[in-house]
Steps between C-alpha positions, in 0.01 A plus 500: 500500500580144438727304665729258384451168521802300669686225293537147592846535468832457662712849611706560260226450227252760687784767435629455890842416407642710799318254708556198302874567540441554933344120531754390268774607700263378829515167380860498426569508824287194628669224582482222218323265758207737530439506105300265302702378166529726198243283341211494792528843505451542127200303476366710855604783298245381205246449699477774667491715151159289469363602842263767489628617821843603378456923454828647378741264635266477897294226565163652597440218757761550700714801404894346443661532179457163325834483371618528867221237673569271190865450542466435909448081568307619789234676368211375303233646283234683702233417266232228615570243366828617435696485143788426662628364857772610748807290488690336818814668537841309366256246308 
């Protein structure tokens, strides 16, 4: 039996749409000063689709859903070196 190789995608692309909607709605209710700008978290967005690490929507290295870790200012990419760093809150 073979099994399926994960995709370096995002949630809703790996057919997880249930759970694409549950962080959605997650980060709808953090405050705005706790969120990077629509635009950083784009471009952590794209980078992350180019991460190896990324399995189905999980980052392998250290298990969050990246749409959820990339929107927070206070978290960073665990990667070393990382693609992307953690944000001071109200920056």
């Amino acid at each position: 039996m073979t099994q399926k190789k994960p995709c370096r995608c995002l949630l809703a692309k790996s057919g997880q749409e249930d759970m694409a909607r549950l962080v959605a709605d997650y980060l709808s209710t953090l405050p705005e000063e706790q969120k990077v700008p629509d635009d950083i978290y784009r471009t952590r967005l794209v980078l992350c689709e180019t991460c190896d690490a990324l399995h189905n929507g999980t980052c392998a290295l250290c298990g969050c859903y990246v749409e959820a870790r990339a929107a927070k200012r206070g978290l960073g990419c665990p990667m070393t070196p990382p693609r992307w760093q953690a944000e001071k809150s109200g920056a």
